[in-house]
VMD Tcl script that builds the backbone (N, CA, C; Angstrom):
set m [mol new atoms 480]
animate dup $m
set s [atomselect $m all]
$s set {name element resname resid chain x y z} {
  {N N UNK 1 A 13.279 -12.243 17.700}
  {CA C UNK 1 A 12.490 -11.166 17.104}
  {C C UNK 1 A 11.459 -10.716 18.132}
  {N N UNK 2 A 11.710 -9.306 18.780}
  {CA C UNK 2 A 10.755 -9.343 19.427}
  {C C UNK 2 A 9.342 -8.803 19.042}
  {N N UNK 3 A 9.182 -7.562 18.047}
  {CA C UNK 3 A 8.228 -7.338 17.925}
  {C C UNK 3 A 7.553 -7.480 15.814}
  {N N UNK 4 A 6.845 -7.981 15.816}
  {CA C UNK 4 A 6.632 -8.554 14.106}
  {C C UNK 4 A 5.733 -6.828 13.727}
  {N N UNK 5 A 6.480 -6.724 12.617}
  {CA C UNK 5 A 6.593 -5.881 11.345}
  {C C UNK 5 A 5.067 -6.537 10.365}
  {N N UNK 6 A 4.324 -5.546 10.438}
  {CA C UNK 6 A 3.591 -5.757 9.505}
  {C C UNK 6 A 3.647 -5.061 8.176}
  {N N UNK 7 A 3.148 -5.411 7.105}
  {CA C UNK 7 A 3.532 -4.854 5.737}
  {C C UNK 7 A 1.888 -4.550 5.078}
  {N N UNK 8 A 1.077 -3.771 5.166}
  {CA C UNK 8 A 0.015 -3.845 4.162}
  {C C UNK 8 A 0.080 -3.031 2.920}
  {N N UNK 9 A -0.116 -3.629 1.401}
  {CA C UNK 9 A -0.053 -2.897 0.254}
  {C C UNK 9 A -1.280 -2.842 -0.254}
  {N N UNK 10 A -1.819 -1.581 -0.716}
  {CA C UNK 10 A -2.942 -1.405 -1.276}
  {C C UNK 10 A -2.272 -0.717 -2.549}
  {N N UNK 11 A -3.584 -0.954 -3.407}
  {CA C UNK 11 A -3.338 -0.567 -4.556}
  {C C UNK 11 A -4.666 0.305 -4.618}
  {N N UNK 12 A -4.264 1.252 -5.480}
  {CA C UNK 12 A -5.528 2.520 -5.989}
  {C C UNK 12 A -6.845 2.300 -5.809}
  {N N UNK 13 A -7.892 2.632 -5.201}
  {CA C UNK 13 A -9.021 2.314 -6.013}
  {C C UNK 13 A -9.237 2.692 -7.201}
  {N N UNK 14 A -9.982 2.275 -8.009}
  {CA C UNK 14 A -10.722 2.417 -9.332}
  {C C UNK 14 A -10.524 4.085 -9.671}
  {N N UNK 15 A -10.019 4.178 -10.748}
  {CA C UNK 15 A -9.306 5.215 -11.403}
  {C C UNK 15 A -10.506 5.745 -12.604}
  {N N UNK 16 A -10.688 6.730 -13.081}
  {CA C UNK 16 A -11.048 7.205 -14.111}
  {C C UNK 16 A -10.002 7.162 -15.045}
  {N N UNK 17 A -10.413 6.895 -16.013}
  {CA C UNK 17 A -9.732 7.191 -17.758}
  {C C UNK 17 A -9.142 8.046 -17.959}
  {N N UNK 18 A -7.947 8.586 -18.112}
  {CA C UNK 18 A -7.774 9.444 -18.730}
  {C C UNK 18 A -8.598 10.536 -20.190}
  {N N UNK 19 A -8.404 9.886 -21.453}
  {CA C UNK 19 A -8.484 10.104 -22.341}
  {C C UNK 19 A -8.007 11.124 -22.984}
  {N N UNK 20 A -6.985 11.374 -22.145}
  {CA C UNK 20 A -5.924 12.720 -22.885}
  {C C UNK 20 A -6.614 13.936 -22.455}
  {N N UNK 21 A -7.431 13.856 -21.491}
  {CA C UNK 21 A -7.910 15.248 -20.942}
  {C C UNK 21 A -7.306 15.932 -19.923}
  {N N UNK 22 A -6.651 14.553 -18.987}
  {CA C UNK 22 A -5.132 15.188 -18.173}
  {C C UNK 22 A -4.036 14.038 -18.094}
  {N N UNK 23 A -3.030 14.308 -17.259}
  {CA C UNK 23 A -2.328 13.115 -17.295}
  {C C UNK 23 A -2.621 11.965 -16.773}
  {N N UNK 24 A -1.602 10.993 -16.901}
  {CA C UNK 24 A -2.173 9.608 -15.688}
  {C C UNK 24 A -1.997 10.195 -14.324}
  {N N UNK 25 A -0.770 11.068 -14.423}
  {CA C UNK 25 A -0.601 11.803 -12.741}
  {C C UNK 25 A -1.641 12.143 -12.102}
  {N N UNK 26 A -2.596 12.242 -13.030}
  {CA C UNK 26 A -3.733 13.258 -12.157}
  {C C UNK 26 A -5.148 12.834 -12.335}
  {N N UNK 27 A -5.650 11.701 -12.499}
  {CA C UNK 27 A -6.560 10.560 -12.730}
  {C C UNK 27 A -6.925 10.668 -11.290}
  {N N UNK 28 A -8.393 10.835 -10.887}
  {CA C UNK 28 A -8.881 10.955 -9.879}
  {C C UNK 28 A -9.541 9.412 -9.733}
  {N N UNK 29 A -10.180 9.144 -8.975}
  {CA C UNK 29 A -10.637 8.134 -8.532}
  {C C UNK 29 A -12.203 8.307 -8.985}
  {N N UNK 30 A -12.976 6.951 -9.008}
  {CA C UNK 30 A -14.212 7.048 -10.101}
  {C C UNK 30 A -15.174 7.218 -8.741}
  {N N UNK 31 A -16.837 7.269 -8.372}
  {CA C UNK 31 A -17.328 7.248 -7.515}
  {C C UNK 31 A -17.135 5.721 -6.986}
  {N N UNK 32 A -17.350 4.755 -7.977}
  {CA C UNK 32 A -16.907 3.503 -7.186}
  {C C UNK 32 A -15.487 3.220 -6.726}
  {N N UNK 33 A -14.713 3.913 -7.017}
  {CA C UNK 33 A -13.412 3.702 -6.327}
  {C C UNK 33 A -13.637 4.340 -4.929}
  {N N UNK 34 A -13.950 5.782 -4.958}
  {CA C UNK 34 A -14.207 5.977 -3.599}
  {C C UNK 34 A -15.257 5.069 -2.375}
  {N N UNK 35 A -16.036 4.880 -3.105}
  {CA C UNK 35 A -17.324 3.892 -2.376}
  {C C UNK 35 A -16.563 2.204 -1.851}
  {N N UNK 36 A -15.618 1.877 -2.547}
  {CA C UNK 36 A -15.109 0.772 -2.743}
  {C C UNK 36 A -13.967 1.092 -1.393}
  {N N UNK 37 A -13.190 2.053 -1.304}
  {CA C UNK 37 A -12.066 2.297 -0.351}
  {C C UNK 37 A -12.867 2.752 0.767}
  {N N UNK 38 A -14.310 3.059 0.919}
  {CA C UNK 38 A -14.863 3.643 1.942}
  {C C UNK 38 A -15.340 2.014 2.758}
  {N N UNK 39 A -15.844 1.074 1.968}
  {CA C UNK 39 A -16.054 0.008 2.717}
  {C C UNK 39 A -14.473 -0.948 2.864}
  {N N UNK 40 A -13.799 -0.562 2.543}
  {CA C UNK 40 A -12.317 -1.308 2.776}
  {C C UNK 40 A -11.737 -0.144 3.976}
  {N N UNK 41 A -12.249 0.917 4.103}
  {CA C UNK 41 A -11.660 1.694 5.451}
  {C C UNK 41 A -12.895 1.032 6.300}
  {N N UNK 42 A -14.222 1.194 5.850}
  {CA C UNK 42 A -14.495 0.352 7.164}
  {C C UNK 42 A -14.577 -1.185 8.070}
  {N N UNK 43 A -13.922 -1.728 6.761}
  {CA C UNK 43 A -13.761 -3.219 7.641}
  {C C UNK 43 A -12.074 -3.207 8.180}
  {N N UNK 44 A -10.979 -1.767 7.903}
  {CA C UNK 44 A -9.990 -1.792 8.540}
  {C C UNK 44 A -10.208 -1.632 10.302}
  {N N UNK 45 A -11.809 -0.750 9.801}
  {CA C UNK 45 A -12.345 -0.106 11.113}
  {C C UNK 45 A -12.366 -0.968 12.626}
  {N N UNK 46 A -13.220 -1.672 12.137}
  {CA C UNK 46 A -14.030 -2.873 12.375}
  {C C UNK 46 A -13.020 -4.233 13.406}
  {N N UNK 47 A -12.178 -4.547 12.075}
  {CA C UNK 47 A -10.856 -5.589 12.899}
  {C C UNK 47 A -9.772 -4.756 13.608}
  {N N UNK 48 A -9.931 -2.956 13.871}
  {CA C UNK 48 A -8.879 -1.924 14.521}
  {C C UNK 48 A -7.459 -2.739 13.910}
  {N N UNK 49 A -7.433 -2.544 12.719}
  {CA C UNK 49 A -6.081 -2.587 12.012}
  {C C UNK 49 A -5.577 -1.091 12.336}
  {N N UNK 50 A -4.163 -1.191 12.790}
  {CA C UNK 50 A -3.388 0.127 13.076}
  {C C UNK 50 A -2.591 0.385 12.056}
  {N N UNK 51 A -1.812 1.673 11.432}
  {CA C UNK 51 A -0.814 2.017 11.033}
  {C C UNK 51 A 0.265 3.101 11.788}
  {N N UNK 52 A 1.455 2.570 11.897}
  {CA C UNK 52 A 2.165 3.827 12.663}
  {C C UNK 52 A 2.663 4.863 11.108}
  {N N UNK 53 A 2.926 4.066 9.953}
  {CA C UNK 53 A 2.806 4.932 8.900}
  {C C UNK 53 A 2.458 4.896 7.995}
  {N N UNK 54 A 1.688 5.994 7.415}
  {CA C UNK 54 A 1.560 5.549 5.254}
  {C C UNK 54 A 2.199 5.974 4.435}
  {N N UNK 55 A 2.862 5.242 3.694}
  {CA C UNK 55 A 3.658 5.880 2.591}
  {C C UNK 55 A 2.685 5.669 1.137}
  {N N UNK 56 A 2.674 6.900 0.585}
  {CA C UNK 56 A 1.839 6.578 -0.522}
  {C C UNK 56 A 2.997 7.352 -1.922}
  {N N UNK 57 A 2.364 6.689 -2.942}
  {CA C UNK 57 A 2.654 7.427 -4.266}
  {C C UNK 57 A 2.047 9.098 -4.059}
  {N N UNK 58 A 2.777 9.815 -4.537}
  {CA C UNK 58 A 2.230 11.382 -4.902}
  {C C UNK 58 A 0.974 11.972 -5.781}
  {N N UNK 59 A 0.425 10.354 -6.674}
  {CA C UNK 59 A -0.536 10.416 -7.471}
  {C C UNK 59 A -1.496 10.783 -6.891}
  {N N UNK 60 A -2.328 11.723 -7.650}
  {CA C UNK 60 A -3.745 11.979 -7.294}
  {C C UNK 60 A -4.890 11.086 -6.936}
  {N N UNK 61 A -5.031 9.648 -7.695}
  {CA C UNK 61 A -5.674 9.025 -7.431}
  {C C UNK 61 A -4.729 8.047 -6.107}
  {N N UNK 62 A -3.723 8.076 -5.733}
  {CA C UNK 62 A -3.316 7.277 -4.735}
  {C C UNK 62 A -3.278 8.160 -3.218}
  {N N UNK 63 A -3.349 9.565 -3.556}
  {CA C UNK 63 A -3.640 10.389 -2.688}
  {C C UNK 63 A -5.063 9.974 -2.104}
  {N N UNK 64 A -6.324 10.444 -3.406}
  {CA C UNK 64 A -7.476 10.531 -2.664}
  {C C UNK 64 A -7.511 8.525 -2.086}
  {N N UNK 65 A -6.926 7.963 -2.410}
  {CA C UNK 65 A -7.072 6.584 -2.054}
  {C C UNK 65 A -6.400 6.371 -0.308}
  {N N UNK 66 A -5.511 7.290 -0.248}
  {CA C UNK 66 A -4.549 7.473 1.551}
  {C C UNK 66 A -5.867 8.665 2.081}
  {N N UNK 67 A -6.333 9.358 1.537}
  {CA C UNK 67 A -6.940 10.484 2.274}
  {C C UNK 67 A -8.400 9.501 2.819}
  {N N UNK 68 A -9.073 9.074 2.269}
  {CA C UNK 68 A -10.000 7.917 2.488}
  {C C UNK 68 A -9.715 7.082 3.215}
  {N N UNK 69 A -8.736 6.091 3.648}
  {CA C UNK 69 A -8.202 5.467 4.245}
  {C C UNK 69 A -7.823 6.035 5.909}
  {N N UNK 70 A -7.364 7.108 5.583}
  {CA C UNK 70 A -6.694 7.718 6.899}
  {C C UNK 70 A -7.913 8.246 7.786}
  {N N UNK 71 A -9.333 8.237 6.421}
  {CA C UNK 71 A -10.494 8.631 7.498}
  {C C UNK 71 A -10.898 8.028 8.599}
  {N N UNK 72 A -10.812 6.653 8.709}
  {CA C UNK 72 A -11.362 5.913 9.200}
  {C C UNK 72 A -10.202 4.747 10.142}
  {N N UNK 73 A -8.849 4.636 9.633}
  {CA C UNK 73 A -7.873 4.572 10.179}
  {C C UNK 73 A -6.789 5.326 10.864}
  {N N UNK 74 A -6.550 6.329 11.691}
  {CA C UNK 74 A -5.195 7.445 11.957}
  {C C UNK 74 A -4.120 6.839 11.916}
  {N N UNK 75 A -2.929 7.608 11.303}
  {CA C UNK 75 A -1.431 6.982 11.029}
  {C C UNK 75 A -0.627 8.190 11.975}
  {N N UNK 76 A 0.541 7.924 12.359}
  {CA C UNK 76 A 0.895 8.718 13.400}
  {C C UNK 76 A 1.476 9.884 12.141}
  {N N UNK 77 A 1.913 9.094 11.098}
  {CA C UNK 77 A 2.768 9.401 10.103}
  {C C UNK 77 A 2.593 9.301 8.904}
  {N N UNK 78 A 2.186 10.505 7.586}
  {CA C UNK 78 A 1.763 10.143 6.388}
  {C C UNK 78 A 2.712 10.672 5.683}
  {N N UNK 79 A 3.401 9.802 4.273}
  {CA C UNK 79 A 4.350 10.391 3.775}
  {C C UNK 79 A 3.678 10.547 2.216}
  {N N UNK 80 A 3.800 11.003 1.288}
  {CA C UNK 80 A 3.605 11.040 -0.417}
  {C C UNK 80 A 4.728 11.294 -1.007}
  {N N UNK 81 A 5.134 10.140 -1.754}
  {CA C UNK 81 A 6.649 9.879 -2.529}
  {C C UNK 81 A 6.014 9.733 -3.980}
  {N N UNK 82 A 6.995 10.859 -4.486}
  {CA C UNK 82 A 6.543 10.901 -5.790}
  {C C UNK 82 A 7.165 10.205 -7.223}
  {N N UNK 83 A 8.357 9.146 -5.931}
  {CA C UNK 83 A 9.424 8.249 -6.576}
  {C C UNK 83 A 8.527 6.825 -6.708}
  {N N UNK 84 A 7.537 6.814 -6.091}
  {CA C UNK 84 A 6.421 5.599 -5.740}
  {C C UNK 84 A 6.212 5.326 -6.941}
  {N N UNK 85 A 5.453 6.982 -7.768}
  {CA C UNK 85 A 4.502 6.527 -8.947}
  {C C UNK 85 A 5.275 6.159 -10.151}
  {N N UNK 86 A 5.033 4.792 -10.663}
  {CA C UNK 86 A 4.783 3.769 -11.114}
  {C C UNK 86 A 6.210 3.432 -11.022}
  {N N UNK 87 A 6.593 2.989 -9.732}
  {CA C UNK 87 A 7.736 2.489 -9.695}
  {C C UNK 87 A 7.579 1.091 -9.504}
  {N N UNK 88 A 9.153 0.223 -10.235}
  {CA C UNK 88 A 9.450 -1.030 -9.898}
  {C C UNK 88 A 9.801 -1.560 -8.400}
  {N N UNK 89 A 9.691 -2.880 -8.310}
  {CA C UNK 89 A 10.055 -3.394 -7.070}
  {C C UNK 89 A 11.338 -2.837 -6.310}
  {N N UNK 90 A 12.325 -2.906 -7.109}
  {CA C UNK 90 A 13.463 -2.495 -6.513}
  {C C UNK 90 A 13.180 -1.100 -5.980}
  {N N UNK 91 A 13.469 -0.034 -6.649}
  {CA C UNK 91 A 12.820 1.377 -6.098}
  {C C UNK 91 A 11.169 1.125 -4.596}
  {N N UNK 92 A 10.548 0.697 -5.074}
  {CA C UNK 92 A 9.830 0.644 -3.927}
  {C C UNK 92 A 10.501 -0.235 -2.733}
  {N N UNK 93 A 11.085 -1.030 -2.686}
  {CA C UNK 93 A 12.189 -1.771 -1.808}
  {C C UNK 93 A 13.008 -1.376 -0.958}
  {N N UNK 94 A 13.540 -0.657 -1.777}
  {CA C UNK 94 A 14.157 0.630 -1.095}
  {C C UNK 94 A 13.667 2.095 -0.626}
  {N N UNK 95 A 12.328 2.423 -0.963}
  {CA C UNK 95 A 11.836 3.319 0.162}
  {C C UNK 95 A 11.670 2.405 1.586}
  {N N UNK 96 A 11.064 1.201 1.158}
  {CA C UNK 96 A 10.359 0.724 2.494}
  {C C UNK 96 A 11.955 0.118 3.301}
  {N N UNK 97 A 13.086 -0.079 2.978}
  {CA C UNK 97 A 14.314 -0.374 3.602}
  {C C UNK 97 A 14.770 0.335 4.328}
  {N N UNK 98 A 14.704 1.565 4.288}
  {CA C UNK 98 A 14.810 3.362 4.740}
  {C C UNK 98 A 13.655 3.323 5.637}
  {N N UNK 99 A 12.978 3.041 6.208}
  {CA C UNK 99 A 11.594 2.977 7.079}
  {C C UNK 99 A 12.189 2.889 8.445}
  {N N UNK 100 A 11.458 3.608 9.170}
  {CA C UNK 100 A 12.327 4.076 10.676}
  {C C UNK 100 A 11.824 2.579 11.198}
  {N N UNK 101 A 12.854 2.029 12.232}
  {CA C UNK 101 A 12.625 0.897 12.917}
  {C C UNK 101 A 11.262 1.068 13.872}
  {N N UNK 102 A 11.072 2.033 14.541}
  {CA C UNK 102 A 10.190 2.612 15.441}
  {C C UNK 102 A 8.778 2.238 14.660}
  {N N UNK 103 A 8.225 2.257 13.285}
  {CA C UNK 103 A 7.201 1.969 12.950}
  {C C UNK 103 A 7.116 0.005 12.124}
  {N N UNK 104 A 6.154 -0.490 12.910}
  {CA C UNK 104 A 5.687 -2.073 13.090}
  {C C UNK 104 A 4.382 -2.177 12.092}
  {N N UNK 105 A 3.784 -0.964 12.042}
  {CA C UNK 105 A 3.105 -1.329 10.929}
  {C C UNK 105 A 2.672 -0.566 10.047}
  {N N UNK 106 A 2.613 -0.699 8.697}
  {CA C UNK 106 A 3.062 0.121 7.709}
  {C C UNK 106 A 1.838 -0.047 6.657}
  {N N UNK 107 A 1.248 0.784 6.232}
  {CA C UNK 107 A 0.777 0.754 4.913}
  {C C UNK 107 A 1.098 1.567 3.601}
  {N N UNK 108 A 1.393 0.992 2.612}
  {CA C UNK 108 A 2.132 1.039 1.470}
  {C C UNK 108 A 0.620 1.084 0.545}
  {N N UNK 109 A 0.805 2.377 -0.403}
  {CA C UNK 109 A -0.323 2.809 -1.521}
  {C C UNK 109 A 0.236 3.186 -2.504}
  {N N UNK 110 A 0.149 2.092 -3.619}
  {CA C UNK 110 A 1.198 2.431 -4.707}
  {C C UNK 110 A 0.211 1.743 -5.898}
  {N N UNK 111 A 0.723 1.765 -6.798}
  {CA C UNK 111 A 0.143 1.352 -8.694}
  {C C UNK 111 A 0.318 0.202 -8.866}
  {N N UNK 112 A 0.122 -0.693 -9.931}
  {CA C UNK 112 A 0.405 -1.999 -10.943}
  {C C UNK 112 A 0.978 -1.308 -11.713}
  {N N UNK 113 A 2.352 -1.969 -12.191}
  {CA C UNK 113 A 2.242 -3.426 -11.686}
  {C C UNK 113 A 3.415 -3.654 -10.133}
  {N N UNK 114 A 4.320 -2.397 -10.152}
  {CA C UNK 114 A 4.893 -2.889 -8.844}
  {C C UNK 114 A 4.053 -3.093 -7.543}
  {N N UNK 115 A 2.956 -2.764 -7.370}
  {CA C UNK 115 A 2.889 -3.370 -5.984}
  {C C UNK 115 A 2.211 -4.964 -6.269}
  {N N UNK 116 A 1.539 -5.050 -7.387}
  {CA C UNK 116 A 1.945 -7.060 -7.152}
  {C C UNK 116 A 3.012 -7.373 -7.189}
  {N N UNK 117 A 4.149 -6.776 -7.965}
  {CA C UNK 117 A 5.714 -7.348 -8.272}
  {C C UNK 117 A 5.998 -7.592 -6.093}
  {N N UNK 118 A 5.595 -6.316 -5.826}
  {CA C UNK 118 A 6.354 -6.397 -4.126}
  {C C UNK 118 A 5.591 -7.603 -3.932}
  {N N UNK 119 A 4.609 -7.641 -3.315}
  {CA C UNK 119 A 4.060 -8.865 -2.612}
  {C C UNK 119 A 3.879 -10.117 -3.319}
  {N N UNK 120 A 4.504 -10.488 -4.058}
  {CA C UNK 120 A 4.884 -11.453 -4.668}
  {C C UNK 120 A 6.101 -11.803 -4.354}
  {N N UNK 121 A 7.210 -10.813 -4.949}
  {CA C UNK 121 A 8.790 -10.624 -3.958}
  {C C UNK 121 A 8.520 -10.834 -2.336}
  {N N UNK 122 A 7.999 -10.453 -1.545}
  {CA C UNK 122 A 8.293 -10.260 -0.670}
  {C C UNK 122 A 7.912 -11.742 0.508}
  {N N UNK 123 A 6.489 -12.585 -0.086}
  {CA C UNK 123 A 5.643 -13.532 -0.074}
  {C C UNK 123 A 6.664 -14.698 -0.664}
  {N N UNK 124 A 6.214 -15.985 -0.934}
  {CA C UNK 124 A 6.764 -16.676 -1.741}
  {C C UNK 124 A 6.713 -16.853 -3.217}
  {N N UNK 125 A 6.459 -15.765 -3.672}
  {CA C UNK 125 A 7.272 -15.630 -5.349}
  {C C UNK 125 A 5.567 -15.819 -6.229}
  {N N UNK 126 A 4.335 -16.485 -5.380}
  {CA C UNK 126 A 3.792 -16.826 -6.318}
  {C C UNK 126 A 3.295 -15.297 -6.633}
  {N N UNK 127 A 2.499 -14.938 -7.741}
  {CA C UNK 127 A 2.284 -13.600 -8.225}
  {C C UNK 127 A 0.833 -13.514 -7.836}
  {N N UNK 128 A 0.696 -12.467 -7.103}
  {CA C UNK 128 A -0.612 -11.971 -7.014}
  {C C UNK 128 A -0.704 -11.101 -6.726}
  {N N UNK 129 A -1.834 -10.928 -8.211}
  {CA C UNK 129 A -2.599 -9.849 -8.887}
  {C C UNK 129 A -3.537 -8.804 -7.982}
  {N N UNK 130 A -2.939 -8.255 -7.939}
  {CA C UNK 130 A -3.521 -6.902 -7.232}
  {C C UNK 130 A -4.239 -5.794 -8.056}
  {N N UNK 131 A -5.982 -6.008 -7.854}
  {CA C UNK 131 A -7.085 -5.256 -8.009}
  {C C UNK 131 A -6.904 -4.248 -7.309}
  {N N UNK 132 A -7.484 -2.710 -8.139}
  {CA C UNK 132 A -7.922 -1.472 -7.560}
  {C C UNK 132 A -8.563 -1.674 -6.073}
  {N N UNK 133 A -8.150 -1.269 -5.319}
  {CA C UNK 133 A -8.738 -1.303 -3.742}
  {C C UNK 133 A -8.744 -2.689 -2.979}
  {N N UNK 134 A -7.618 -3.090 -3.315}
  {CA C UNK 134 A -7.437 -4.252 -2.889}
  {C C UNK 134 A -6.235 -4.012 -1.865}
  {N N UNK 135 A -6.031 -4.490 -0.763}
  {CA C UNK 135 A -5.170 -5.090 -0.095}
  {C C UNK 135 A -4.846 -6.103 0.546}
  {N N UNK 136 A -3.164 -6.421 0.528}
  {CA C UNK 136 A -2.578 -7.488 1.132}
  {C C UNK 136 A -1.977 -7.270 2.567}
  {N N UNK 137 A -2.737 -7.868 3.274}
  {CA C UNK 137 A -1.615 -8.053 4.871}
  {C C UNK 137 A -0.575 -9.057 4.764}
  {N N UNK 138 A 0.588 -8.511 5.341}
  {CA C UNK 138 A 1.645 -9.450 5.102}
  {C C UNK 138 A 2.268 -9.438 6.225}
  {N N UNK 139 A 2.562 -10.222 7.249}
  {CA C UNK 139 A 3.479 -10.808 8.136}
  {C C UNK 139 A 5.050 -10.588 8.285}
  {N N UNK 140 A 5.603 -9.636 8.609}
  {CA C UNK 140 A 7.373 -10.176 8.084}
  {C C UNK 140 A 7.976 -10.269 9.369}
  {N N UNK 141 A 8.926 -11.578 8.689}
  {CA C UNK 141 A 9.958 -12.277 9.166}
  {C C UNK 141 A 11.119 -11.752 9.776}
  {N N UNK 142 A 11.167 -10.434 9.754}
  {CA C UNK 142 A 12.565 -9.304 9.977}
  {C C UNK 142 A 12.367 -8.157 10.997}
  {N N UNK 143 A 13.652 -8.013 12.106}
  {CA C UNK 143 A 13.408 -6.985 12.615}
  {C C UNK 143 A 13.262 -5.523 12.826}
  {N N UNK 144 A 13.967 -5.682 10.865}
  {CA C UNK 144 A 14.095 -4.360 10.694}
  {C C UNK 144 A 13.953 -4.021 9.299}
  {N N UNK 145 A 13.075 -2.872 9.077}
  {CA C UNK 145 A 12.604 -2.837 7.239}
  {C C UNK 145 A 13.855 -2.779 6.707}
  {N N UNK 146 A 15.484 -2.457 7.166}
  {CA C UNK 146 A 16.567 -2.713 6.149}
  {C C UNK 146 A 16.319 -4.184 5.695}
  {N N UNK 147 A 16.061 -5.381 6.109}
  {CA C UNK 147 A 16.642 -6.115 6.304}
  {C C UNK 147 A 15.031 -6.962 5.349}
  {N N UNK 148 A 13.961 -6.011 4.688}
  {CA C UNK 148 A 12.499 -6.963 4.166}
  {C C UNK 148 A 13.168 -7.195 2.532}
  {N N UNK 149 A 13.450 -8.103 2.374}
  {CA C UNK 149 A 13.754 -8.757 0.712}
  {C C UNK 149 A 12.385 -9.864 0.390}
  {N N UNK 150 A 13.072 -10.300 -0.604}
  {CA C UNK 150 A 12.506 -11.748 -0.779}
  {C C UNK 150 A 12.185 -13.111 0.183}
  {N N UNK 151 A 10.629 -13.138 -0.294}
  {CA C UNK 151 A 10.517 -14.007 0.514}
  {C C UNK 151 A 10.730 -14.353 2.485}
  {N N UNK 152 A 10.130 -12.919 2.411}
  {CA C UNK 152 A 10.420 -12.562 4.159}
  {C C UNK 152 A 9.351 -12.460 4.890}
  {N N UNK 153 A 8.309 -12.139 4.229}
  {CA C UNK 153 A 6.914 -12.059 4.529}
  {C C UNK 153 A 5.774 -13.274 4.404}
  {N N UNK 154 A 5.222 -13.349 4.909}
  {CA C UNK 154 A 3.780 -14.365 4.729}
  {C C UNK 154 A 2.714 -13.243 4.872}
  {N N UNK 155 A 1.819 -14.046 3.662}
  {CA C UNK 155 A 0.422 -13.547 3.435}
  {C C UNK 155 A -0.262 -13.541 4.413}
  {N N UNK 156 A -0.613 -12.810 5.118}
  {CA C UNK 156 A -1.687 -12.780 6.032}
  {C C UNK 156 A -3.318 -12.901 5.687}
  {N N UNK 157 A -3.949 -12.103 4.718}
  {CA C UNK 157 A -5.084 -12.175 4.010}
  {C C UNK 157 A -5.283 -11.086 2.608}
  {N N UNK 158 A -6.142 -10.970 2.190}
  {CA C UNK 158 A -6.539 -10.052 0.935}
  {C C UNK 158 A -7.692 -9.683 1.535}
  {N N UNK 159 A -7.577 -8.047 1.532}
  {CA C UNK 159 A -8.856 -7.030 2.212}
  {C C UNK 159 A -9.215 -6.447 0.650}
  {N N UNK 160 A -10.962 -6.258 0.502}
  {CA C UNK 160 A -10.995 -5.725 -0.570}
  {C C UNK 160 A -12.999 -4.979 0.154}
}
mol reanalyze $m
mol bondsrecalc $m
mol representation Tube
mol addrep $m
């Protein structure tokens, strides 16, 4: 293996309520969600964590959660998949399987409950719970995102 594949999944920051005033699609992020992803972009700052891409959900609140992020981090490459929002492991599995070999490190911005389902899948099985503005660095074992299943990755840390 020559060069290691990194995997980071974040999940939303802190969402506003709906309350039937719009959809979940379109749930913006609360001031502490933004304030919360602004000090999680700056300790990405800080340790110069890279991304060559982001793939995010199409959601509004997972948008302003990549647009925040990308302030303070540059990605060569930003994608918004609107197959993300609130998709299961498998479906998210398979975007990130489809992932050009050329990009080593990746950040993934998606909902609960699939993105604990992934890094749980992808880690050794135990489940962890993934908080609004939370992320997991993950390590993988593979040279090529066809090839990231179960149990291929190691935890690297939890950024929050």
């Amino acid at each position: 293996m020559s060069t290691i594949k990194m995997l980071y999944l974040l999940r939303h920051g802190e969402a506003e309520l709906g309350f039937g005033r719009y959809s979940d699609f379109d749930r913006k992020l609360t001031d502490n969600g933004i304030a919360q992803l602004k000090r999680l972009g700056k300790i990405l700052e800080i340790n110069a964590e890279k991304f060559d891409q982001i793939l995010s959900s199409s959601a509004l609140r997972t948008k302003m959660t990549t647009e925040l992020i990308a302030e303070k981090i540059s990605a060569e490459r930003i994608f918004f998949e609107e197959v993300l929002y609130e998709a299961q492991t498998e479906i998210i599995l398979r975007q990130l399987n489809s992932v050009s070999n050329d990009v080593n490190h990746l950040l993934l911005v998606g909902h609960n409950p699939g993105i604990s389902a992934l890094a749980s899948y992808v880690t050794n099985g135990q489940f962890i719970s993934m908080q609004p503005g939370m992320m997991a660095k993950i390590a993988l074992e593979v040279d090529s995102w066809c090839m990231l299943g179960r149990e291929t990755g190691s935890l690297m840390e939890i950024l929050q």
